[in-house]
GUVEXBA-424204 format. One line per 8 residues: number of its first residue (from 0); their letters; for each residue x, y, z of N, C-alpha, C. Coordinates in Angstrom, 2 decimals. Layout:
residues N
NUM> A> X,Y,Z,X,Y,Z,X,Y,Z | ...;
***
This chain:
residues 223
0> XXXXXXXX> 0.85,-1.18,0.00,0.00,0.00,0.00,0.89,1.24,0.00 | 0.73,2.25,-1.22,1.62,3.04,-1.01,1.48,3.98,0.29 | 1.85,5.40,0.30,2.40,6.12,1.77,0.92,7.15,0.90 | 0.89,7.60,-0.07,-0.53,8.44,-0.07,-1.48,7.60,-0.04 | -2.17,6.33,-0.23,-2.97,5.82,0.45,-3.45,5.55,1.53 | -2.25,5.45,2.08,-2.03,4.86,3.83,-2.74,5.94,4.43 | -2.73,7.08,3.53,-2.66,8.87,4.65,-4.43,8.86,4.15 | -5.10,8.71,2.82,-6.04,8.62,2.79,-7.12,7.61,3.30;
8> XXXXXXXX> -6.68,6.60,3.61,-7.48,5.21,4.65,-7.80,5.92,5.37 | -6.32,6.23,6.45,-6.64,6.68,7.31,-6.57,5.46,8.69 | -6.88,4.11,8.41,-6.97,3.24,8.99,-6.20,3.57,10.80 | -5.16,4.02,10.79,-4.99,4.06,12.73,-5.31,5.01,13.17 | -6.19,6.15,12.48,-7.22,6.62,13.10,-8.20,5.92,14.16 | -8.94,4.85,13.49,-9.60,3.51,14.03,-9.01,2.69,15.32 | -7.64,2.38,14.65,-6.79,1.58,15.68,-6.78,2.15,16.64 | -6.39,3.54,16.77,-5.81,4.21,18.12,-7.05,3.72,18.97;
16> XXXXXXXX> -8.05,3.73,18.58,-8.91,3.15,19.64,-9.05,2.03,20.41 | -8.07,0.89,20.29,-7.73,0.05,21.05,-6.28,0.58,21.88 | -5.83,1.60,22.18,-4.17,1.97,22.08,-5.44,1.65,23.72 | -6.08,1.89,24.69,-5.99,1.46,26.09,-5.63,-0.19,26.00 | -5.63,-1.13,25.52,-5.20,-2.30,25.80,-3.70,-2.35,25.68 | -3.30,-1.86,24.96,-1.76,-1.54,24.92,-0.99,-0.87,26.19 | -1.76,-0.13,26.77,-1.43,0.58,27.86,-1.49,-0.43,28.78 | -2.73,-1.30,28.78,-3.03,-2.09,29.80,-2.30,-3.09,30.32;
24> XXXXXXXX> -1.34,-3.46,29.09,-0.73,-4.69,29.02,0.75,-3.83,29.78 | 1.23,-2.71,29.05,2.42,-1.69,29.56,2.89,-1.84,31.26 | 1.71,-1.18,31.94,1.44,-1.03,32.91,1.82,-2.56,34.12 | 1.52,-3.92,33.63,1.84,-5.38,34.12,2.90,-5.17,33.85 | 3.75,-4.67,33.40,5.20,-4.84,33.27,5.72,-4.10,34.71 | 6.79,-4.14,35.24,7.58,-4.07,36.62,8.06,-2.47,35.61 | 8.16,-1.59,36.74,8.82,-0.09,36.61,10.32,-0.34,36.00 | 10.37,0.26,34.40,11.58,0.41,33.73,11.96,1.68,33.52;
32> XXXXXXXX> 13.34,1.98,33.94,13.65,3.61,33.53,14.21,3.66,32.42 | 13.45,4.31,31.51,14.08,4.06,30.24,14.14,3.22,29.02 | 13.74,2.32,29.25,13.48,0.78,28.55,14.14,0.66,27.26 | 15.14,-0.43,26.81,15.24,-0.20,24.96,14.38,-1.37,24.75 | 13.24,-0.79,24.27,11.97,-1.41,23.54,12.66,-1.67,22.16 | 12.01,-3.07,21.66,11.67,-3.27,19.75,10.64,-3.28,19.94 | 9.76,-3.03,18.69,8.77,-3.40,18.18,8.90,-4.21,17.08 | 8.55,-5.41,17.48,8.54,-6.42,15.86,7.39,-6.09,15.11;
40> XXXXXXXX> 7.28,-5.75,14.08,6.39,-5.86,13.07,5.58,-4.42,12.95 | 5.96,-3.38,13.36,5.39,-2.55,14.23,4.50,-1.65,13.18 | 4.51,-1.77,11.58,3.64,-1.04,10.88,3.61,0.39,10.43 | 2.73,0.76,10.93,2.24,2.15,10.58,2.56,2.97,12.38 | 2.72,2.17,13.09,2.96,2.53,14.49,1.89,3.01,15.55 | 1.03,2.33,15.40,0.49,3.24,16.80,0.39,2.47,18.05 | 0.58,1.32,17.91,0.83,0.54,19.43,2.36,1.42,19.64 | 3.65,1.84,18.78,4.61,2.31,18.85,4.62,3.23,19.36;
48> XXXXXXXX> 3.86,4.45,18.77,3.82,5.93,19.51,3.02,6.04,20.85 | 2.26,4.69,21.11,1.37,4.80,22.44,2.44,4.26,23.57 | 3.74,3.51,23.24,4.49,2.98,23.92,5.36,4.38,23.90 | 5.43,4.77,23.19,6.60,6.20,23.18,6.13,7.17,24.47 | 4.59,7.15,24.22,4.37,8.54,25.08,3.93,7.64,26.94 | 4.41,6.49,27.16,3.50,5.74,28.33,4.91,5.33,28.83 | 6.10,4.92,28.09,7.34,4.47,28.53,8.58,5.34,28.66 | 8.51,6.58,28.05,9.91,6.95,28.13,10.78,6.49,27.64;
56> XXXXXXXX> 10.67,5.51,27.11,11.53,4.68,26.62,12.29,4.52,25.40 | 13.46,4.26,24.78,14.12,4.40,23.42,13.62,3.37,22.55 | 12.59,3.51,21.30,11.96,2.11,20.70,13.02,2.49,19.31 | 12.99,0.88,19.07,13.03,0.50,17.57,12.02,0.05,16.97 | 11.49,0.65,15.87,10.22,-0.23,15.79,10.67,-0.53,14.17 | 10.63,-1.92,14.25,11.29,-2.85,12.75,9.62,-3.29,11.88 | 9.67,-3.19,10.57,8.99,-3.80,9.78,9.10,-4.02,8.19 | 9.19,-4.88,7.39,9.69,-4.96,6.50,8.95,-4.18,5.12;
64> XXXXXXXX> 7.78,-3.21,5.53,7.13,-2.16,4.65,7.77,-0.73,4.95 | 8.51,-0.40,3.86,8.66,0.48,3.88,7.70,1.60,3.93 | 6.81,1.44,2.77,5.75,2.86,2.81,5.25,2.54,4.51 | 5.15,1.64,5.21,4.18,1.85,6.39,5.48,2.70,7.34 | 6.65,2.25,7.10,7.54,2.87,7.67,7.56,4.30,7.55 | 7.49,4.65,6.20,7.07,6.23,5.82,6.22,6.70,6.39 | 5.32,6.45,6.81,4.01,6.82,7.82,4.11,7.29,8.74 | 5.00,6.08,9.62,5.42,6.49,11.11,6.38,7.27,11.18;
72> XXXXXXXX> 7.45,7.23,10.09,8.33,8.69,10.63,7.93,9.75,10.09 | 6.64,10.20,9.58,6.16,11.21,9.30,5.47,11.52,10.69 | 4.99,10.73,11.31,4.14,10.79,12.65,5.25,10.78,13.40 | 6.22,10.45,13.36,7.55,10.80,14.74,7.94,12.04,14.50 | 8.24,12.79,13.02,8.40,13.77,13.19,7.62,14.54,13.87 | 6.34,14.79,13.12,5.02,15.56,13.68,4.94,15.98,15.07 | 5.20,14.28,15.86,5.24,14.53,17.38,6.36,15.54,17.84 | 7.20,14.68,17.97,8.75,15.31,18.04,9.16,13.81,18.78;
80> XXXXXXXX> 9.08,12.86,18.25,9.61,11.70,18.93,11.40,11.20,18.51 | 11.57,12.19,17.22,12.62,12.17,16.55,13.76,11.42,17.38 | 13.96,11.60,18.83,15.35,11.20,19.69,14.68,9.85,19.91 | 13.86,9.89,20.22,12.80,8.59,21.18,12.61,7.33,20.11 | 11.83,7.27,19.31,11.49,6.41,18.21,12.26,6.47,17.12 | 12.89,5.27,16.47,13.75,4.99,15.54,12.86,3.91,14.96 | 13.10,3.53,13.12,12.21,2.78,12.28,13.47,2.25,11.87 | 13.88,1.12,11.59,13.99,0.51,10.57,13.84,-1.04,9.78;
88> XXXXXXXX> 14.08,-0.91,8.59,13.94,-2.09,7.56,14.01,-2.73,7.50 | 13.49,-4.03,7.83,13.87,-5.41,8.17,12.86,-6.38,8.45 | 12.81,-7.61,7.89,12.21,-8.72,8.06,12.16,-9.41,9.80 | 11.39,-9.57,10.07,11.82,-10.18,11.89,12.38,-11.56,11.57 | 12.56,-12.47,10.20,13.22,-12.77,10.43,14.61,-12.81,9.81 | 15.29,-12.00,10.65,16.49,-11.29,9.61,16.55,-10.48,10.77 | 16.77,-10.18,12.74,17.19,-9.41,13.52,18.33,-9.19,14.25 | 19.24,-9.31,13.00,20.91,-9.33,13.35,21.12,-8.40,14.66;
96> XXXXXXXX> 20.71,-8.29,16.16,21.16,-7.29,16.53,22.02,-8.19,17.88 | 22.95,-7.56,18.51,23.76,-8.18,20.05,22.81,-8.76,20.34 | 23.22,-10.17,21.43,22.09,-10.35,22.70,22.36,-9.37,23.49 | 21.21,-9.82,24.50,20.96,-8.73,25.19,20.36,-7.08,24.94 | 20.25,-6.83,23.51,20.39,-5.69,23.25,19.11,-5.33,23.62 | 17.83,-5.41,24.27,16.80,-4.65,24.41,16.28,-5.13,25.93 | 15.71,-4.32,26.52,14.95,-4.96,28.16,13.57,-5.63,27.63 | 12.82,-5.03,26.44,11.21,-5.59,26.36,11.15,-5.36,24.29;
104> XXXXXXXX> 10.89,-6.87,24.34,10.45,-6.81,22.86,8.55,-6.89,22.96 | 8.49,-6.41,22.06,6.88,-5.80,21.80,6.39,-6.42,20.36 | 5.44,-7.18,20.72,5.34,-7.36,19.14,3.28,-7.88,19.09 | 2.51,-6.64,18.32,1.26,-6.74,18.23,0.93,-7.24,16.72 | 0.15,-8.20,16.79,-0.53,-8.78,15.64,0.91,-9.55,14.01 | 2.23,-9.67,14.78,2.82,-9.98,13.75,3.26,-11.64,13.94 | 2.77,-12.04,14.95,3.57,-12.65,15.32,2.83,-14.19,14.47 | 1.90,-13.81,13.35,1.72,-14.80,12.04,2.15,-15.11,11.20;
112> XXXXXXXX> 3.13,-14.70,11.23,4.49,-14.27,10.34,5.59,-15.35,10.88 | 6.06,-15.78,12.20,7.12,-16.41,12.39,6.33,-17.43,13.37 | 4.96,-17.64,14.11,4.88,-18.41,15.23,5.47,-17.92,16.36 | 4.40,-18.64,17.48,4.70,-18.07,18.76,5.70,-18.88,19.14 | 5.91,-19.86,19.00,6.51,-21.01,20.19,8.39,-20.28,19.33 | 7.93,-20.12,17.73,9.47,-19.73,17.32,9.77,-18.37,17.91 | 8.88,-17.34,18.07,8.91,-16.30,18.30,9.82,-16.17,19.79 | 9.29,-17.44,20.48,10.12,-17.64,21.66,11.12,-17.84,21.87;
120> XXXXXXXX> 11.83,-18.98,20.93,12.97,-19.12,20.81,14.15,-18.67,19.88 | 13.42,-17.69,19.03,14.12,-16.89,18.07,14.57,-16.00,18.82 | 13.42,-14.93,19.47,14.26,-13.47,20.10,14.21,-13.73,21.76 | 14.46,-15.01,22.04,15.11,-14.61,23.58,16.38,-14.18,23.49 | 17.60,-14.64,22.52,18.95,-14.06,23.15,18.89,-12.59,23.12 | 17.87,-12.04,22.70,18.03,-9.98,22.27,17.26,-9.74,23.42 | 16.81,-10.60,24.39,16.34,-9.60,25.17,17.65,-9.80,26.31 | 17.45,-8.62,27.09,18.62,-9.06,28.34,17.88,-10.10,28.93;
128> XXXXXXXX> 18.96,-10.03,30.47,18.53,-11.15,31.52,17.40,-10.72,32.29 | 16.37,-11.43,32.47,15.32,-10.95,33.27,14.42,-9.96,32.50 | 14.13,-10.06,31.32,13.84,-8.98,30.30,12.66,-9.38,30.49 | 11.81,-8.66,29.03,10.65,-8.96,28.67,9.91,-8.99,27.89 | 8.66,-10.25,27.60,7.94,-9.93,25.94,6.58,-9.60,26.22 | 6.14,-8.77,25.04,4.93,-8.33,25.29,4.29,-9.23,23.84 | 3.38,-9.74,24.07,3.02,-10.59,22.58,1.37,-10.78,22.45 | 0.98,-10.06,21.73,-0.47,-10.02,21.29,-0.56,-10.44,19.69;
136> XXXXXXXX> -1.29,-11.83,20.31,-1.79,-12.64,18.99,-3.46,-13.12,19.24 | -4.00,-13.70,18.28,-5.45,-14.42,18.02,-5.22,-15.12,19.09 | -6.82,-15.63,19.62,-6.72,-16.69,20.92,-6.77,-17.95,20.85 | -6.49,-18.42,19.85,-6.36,-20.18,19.62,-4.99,-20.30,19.90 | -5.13,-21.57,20.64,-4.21,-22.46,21.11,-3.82,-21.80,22.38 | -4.61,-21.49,23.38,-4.13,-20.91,24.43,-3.52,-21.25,25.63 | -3.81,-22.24,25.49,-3.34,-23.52,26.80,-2.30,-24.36,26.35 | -1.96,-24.58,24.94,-0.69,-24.71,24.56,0.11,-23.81,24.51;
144> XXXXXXXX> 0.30,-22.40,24.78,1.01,-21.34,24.65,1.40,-21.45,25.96 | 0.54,-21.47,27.00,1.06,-21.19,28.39,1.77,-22.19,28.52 | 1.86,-23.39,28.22,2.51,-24.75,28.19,4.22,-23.89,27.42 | 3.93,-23.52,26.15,5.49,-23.33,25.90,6.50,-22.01,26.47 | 5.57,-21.02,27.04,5.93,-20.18,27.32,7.35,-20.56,28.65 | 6.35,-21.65,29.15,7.28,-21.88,30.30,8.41,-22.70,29.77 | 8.25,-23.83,28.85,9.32,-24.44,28.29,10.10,-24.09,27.36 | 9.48,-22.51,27.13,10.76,-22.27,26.31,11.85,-20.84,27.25;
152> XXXXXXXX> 11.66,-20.99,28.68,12.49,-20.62,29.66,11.96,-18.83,29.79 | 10.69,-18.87,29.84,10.28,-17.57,30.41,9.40,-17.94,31.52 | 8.65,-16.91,32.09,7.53,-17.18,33.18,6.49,-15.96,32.73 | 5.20,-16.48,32.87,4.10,-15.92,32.55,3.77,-14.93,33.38 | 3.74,-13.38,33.10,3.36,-12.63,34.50,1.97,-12.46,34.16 | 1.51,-12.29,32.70,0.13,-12.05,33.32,-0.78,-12.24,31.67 | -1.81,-12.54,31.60,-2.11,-12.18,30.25,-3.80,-11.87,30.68 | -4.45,-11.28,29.04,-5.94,-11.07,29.18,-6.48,-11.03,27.82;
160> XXXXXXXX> -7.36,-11.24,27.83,-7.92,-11.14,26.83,-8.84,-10.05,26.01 | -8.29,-9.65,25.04,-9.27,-8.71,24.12,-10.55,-9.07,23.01 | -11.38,-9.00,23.61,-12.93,-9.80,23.13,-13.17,-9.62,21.98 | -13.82,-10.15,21.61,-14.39,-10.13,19.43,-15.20,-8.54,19.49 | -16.13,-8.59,20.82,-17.01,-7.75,20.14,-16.29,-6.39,20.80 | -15.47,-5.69,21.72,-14.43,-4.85,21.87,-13.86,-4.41,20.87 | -13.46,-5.34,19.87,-12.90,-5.49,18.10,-13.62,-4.76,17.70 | -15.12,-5.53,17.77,-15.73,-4.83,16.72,-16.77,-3.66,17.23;
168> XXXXXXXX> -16.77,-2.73,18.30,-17.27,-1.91,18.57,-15.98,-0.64,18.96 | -15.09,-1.18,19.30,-13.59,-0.42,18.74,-13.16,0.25,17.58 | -13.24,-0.78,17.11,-12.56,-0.99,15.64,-13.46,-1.05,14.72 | -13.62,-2.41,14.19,-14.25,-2.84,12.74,-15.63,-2.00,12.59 | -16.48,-1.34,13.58,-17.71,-1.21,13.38,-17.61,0.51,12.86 | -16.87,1.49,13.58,-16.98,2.77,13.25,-15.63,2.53,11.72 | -15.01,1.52,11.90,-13.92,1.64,10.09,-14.74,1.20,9.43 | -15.59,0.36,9.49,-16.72,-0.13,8.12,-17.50,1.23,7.66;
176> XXXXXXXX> -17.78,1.95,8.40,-18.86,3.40,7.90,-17.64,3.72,7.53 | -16.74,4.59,8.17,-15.61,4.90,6.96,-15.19,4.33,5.82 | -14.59,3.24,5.71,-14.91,2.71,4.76,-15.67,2.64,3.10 | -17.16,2.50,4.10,-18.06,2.70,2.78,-17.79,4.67,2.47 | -18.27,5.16,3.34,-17.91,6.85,2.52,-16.61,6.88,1.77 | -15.90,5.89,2.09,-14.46,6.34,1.13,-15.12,5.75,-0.23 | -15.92,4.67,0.11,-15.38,3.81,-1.34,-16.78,4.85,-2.52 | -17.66,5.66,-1.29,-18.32,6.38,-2.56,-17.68,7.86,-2.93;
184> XXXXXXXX> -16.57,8.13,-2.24,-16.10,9.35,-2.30,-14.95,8.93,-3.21 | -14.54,7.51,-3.58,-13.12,7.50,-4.42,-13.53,6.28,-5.82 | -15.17,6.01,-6.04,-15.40,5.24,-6.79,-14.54,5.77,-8.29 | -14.25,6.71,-8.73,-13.35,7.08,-10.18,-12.07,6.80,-9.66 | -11.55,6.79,-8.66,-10.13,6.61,-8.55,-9.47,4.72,-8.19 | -8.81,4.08,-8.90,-9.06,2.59,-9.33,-8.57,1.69,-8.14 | -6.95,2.93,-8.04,-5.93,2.37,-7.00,-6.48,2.35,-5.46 | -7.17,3.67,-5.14,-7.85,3.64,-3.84,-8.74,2.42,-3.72;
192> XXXXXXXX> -9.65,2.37,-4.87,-10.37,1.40,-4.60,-10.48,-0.02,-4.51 | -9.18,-0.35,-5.38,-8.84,-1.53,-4.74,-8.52,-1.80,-3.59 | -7.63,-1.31,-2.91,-7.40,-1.33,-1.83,-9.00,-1.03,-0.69 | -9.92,0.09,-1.09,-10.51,-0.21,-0.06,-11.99,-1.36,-0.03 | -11.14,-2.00,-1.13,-12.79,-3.19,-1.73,-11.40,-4.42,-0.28 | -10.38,-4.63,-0.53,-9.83,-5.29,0.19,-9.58,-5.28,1.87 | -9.90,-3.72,2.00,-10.24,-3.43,3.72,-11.90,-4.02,4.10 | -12.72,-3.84,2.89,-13.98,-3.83,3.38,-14.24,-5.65,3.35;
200> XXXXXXXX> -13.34,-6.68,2.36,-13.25,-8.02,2.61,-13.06,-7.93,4.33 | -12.16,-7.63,4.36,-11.71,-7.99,5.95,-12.55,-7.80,7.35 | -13.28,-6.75,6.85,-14.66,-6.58,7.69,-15.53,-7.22,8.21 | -15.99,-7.89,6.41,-16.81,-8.69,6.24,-16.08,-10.61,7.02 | -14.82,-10.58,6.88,-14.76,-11.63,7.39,-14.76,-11.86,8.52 | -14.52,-10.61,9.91,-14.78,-10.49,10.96,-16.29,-10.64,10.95 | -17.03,-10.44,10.99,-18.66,-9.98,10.40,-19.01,-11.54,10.20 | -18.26,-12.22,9.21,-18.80,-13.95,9.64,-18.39,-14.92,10.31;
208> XXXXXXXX> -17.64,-14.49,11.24,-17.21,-15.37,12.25,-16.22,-14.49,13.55 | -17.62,-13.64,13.95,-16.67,-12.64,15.13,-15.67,-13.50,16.04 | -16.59,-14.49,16.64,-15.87,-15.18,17.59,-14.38,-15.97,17.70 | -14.02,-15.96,16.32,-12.96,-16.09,15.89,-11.39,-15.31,16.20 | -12.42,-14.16,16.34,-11.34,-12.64,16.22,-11.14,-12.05,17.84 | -11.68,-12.89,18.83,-10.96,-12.46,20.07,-9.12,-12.49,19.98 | -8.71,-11.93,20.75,-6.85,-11.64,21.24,-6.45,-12.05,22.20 | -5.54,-12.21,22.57,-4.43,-12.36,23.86,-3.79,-11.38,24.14;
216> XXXXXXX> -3.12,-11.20,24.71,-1.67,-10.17,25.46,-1.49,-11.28,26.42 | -0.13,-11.78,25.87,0.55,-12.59,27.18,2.03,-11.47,27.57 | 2.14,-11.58,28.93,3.07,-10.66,29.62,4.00,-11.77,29.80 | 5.13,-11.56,29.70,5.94,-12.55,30.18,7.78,-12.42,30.62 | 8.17,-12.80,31.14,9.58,-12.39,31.59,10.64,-13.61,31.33 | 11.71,-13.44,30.43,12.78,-14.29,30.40,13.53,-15.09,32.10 | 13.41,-16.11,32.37,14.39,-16.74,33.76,15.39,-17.48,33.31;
***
C-alpha cells in the first residue's frame, strides 16, 4: 500500500482506539527507567507511539514495509519523537542485533508471520537477563502457549484477553462506515479502490465469524 494511500485510509485513526489495551498490558510490566523497547512488526505505528508517550523509553520499531515505515516517521516527526522512536527495515526474520540488546520486545498482531513457540525461541537471546515480551496474537491455542511459554524458559506474569465484540465496537464497526464513505467518495479513482474493496473483505470476514477474532496479550519475563 503506497504512503498516499495509507494517509487517505486513514486506517490508525480507528486503531488508536484500542491503544488502552496496549497501555493495559504496559502497565503489568515491573517499573523500567528508560526501557530499549523493539517493536517487531510494528507497521504504521500506533501501538509504537502509544508505547513512546507511556514508557519513556528508546523504541526500535522494525517492519519490513517500507511505505508503512514512511508513515510512522512522518508521525515521529510531527510529534517530536525524533530522539525517542527509531524505524527501521527489516524482516523479523532477519534481527541481526547483540544479545541482550533490548529490556522488552513488543510485538502486536505480527507474530503470524514467524509463530509463537518460534517467536520464543528466536528473540530470547536480544532480550537481556530478566527482560521482557509483550506478545499479542489471536486466541487459539491458548493452553498450549502457556505450556510453551514456560518451556521455552520464560515465566508468565500475566495475560488477558481482548474480546471479538471490543474489536468490533472499537474498531471494525466505526472503520466499516468509513470505509463505505471512502469507497463512494473514491469510486473514479481505481488504486484507492482496490485497496478499499480489500479493507472492506476484511470486515466482512470479521462480520462472519466474530468469535474467531478475540486476542491475547501474554506478559511474560525471560528466567
Amino acid at each position: 500500500m503506497t504512503f498516499n494511500i495509507l494517509k487517505i485510509i486513514d486506517k490508525d485513526h480507528y486503531r488508536e482506539n484500542l491503544n488502552e489495551y496496549t497501555r493495559k498490558a504496559f502497565i503489568k510490566l515491573p517499573v523500567m527507567d528508560k526501557p530499549k523497547i523493539l517493536d517487531v512488526g510494528c507497521g504504521t505505528g500506533v501501538p509504537t507511539l502509544e508505547l513512546a508517550h507511556i514508557s519513556d523509553g528508546e523504541i526500535l520499531a522494525l517492519d519490513i514495509d517500507q511505505e508503512a515505515l514512511n508513515c510512522l516517521d512522518e508521525k515521529i516527526r510531527a510529534i517530536g519523537f525524533v530522539d525517542q522512536v527509531k524505524t527501521v527495515n527489516s524482516s523479523l526474520f532477519d534481527m541481526d542485533f547483540p544479545s541482550g540488546s533490548f529490556d522488552l520486545i513488543w510485538a502486536e498482531g505480527s507474530l503470524f508471520e514467524i509463530g509463537f513457540e518460534e517467536a520464543l525461541r528466536d528473540w530470547r537471546h536480544l532480550i537481556r537477563d530478566h527482560g521482557f515480551m509483550v506478545l499479542h496474537i489471536p486466541h487459539q491455542d491458548h493452553q498450549a502457549r502457556i505450556s510453551s511459554i514456560k518451556a521455552s524458559g520464560y515465566r508468565l506474569l500475566d495475560f488477558f484477553l481482548v474480546h471479538h465484540s471490543i474489536w468490533w465496537s472499537y474498531f471494525y464497526q466505526p472503520y466499516e462506515e468509513h470505509v463505505k464513505n471512502l469507497i463512494g467518495k473514491y469510486q473514479e479513482n481505481k488504486e484507492v479502490l482496490k485497496v478499499l474493496k480489500i479493507e472492506e473483505a476484511e470486515i466482512e470476514m470479521f462480520k462472519k465469524n466474530p468469535e474467531d477474532n478475540s486476542s491475547i496479550f501474554y506478559i511474560i519475563q525471560k528466567v
